[in-house]
C-alpha positions as CSV (number, residue, x, y, z in Angstrom):
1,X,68.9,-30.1,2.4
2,X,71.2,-27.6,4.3
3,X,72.3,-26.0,1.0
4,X,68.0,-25.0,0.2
5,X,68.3,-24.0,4.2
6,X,71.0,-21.8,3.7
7,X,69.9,-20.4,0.5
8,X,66.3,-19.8,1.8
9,X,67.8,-17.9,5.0
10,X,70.3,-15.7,3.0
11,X,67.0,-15.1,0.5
12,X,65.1,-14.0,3.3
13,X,67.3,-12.0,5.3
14,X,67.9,-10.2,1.7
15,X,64.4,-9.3,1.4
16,X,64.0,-8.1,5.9
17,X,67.4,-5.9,5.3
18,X,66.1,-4.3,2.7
19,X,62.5,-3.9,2.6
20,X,60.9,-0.1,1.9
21,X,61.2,2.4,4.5
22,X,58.4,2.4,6.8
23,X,59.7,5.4,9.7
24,X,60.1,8.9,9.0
25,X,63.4,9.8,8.5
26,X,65.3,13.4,9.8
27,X,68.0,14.4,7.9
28,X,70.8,17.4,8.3
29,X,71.0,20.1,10.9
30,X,67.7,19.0,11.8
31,X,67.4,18.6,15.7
32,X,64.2,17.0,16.5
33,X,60.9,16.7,15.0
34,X,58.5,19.0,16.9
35,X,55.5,18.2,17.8
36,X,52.6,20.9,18.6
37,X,50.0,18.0,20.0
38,X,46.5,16.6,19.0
39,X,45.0,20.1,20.0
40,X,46.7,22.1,17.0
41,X,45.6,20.9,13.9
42,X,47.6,21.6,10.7
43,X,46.1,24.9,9.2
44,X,45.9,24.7,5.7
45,X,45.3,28.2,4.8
46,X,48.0,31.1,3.9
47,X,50.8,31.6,4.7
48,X,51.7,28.0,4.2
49,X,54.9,28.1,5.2
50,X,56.2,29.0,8.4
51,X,59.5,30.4,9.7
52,X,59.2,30.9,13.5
53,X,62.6,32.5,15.5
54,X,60.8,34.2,18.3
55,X,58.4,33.8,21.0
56,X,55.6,36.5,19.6
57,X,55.5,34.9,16.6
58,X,55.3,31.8,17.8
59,X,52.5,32.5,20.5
60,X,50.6,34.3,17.2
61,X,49.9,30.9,15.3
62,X,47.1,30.2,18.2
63,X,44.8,32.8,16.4
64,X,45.6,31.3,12.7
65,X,44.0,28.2,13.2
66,X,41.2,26.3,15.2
67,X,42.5,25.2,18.2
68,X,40.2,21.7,19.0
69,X,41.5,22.3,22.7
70,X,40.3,24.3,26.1
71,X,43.4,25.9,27.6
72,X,45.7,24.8,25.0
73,X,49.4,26.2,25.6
74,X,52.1,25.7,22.7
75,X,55.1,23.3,23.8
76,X,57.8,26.0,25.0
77,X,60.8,26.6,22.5
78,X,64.3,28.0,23.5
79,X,64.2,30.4,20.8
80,X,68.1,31.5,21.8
81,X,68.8,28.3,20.6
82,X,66.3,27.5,17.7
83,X,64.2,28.0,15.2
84,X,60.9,26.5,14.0
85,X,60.2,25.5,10.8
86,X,57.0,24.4,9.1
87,X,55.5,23.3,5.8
88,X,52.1,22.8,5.3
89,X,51.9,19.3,2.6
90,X,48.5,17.6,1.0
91,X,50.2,13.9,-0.7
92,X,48.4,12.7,-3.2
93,X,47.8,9.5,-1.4
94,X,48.7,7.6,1.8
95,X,51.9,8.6,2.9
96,X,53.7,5.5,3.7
97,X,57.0,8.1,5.2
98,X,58.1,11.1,5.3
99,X,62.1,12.4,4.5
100,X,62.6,15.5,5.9
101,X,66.0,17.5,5.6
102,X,67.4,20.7,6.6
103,X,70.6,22.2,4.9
104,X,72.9,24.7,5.8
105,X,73.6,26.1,2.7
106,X,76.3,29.0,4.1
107,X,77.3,29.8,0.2
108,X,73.7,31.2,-0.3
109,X,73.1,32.1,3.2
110,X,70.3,30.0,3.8
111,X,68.5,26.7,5.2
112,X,67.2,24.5,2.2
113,X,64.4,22.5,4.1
114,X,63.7,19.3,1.6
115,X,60.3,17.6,2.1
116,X,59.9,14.3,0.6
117,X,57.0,12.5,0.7
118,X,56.7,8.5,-0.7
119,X,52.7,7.9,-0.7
120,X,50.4,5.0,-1.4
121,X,48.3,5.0,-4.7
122,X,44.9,5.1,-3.1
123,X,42.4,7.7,-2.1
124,X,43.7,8.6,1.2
125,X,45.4,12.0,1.0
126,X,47.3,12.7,4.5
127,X,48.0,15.9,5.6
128,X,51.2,17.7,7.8
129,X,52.5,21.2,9.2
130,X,56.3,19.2,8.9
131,X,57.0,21.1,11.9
132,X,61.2,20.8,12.8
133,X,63.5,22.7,15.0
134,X,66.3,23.4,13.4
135,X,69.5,25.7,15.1
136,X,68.8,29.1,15.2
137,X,68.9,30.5,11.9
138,X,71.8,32.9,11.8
139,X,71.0,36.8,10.9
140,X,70.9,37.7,7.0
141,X,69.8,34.1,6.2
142,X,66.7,32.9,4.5
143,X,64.8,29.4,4.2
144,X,63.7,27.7,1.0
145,X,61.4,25.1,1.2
146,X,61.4,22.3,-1.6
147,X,58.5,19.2,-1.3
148,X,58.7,16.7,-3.4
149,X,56.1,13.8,-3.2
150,X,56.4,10.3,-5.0
């Protein structure tokens, strides 16, 4: 009888240790995921990707999409420090989590921002800007965004 308790224990912390991913995960140089609030929807219209390193550019995406919000501000960004990246992704179902990674790729001379996306096979397609800061990306460098959804 202790052996089957044993056994059924060590089966079942097996299956708790290493059950799917259920939490977005931030990979890389990435320093936090950012957050523009219920007010800013994602905007699904060109450009579709977005690399933000100043403050007038930033303060520009309030007349690219419908802001849902009266007197809506954009969080502040320390744009000395940072820079704001965004990818605009449809998933061709639920998405159960999101991986999101940002390399520093110095030997090409830019930021390889990897979006990947494990979905549900239903009918609910989810939407998301992806927005991250990342370090401020140095001069001369560019950023290549790669989404991959399963």
């Amino acid at each position: 009888m202790k052996l089957i308790v044993l056994k059924i224990t060590f089966f079942l912390s097996i299956l708790f240790f290493s059950s799917c991913e259920t939490e977005d995960v931030f990979e890389g140089i990435i320093v936090k995921e950012f957050d523009t609030g219920r007010c800013f929807p994602p905007f699904g219209q060109e450009p579709d990707e977005y690399v933000i390193t100043d403050d007038s550019l930033y303060q520009s995406m309030l007349t690219i999409g419908t802001i849902v919000c009266d007197d809506y501000t954009l969080p502040e960004i320390d744009f000395t420090s940072y820079t704001l990246l965004g990818k605009y992704t449809v998933s061709n179902g639920e998405v159960k989590y999101y991986e999101r990674e940002v390399i520093k790729d110095k030997g090409s001379s830019k930021y390889i921002y990897n979006i990947y996306m494990k979905c549900k096979n239903n009918n609910k397609a989810a939407i998301s800007m992806n927005w991250v800061l990342v370090p401020k990306l140095p001069a001369g460098y560019s950023v290549e965004f790669i989404v991959d959804v399963d």
